[in-house]
C-alpha positions as CSV (number, residue, x, y, z in Angstrom):
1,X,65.0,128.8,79.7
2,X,64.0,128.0,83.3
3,X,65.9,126.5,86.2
4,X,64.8,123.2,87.7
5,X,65.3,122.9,91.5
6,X,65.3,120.1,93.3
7,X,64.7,119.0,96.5
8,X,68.6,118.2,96.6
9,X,69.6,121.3,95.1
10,X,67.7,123.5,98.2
11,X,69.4,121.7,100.6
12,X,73.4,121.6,99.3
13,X,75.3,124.8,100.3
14,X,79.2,124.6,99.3
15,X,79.3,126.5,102.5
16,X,78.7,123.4,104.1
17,X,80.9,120.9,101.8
18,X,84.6,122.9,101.6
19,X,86.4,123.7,105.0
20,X,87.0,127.0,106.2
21,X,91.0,127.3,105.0
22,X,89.5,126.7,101.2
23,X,91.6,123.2,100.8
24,X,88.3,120.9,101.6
25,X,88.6,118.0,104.0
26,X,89.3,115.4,101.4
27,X,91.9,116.9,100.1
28,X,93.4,117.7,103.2
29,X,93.3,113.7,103.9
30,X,94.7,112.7,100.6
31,X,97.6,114.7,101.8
32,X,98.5,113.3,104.6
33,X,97.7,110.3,103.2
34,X,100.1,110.6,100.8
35,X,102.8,111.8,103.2
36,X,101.8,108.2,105.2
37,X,102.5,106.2,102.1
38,X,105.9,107.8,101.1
39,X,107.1,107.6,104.7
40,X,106.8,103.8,105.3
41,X,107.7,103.1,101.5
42,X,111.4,104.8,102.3
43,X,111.4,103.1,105.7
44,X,110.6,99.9,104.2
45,X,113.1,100.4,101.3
46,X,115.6,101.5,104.0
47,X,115.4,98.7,106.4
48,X,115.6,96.0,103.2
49,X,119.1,97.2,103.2
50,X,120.5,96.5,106.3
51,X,119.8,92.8,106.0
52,X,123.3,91.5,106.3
53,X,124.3,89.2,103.8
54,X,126.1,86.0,104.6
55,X,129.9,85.9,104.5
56,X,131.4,83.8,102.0
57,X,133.3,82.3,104.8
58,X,130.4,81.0,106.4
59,X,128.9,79.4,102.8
60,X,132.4,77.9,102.7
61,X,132.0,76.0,106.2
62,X,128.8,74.6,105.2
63,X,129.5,73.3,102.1
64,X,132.3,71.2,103.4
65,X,130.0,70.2,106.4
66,X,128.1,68.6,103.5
67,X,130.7,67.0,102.1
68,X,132.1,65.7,105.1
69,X,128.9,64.0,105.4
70,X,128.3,62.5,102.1
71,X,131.9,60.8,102.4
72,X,131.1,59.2,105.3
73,X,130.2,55.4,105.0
């Protein structure tokens, strides 16, 4: 059986697709990419923590703040 070429197929080297250390560009990109997404997920995760959370103290004051002022005529 024969081979049909193509216009396309004359024209497309892989010489000219995969980059010269053998990992291709997109790949490359994904990488990083990847390396991007993983950073800012554990810096987000990180910084959700340090939200400080109020005293119970300071819930007390308020709730008898309220009902200070529902007692009042």
């Amino acid at each position: 059986m024969g081979t049909v070429l193509t216009a396309t197929d004359t024209r497309w080297s892989p010489a000219h697709f995969y980059a010269a250390n053998g990992w291709g560009a997109t790949a490359q990109l994904g990488a990083l990419f990847s390396y991007w997404l993983l950073a800012s997920g554990i810096t987000t995760y990180r910084s959700a923590r340090r939200v400080p959370k109020p005293t119970t103290q300071s819930q007390d004051g308020v709730v008898r703040e309220l009902r200070m002022q529902r007692s009042m005529p």
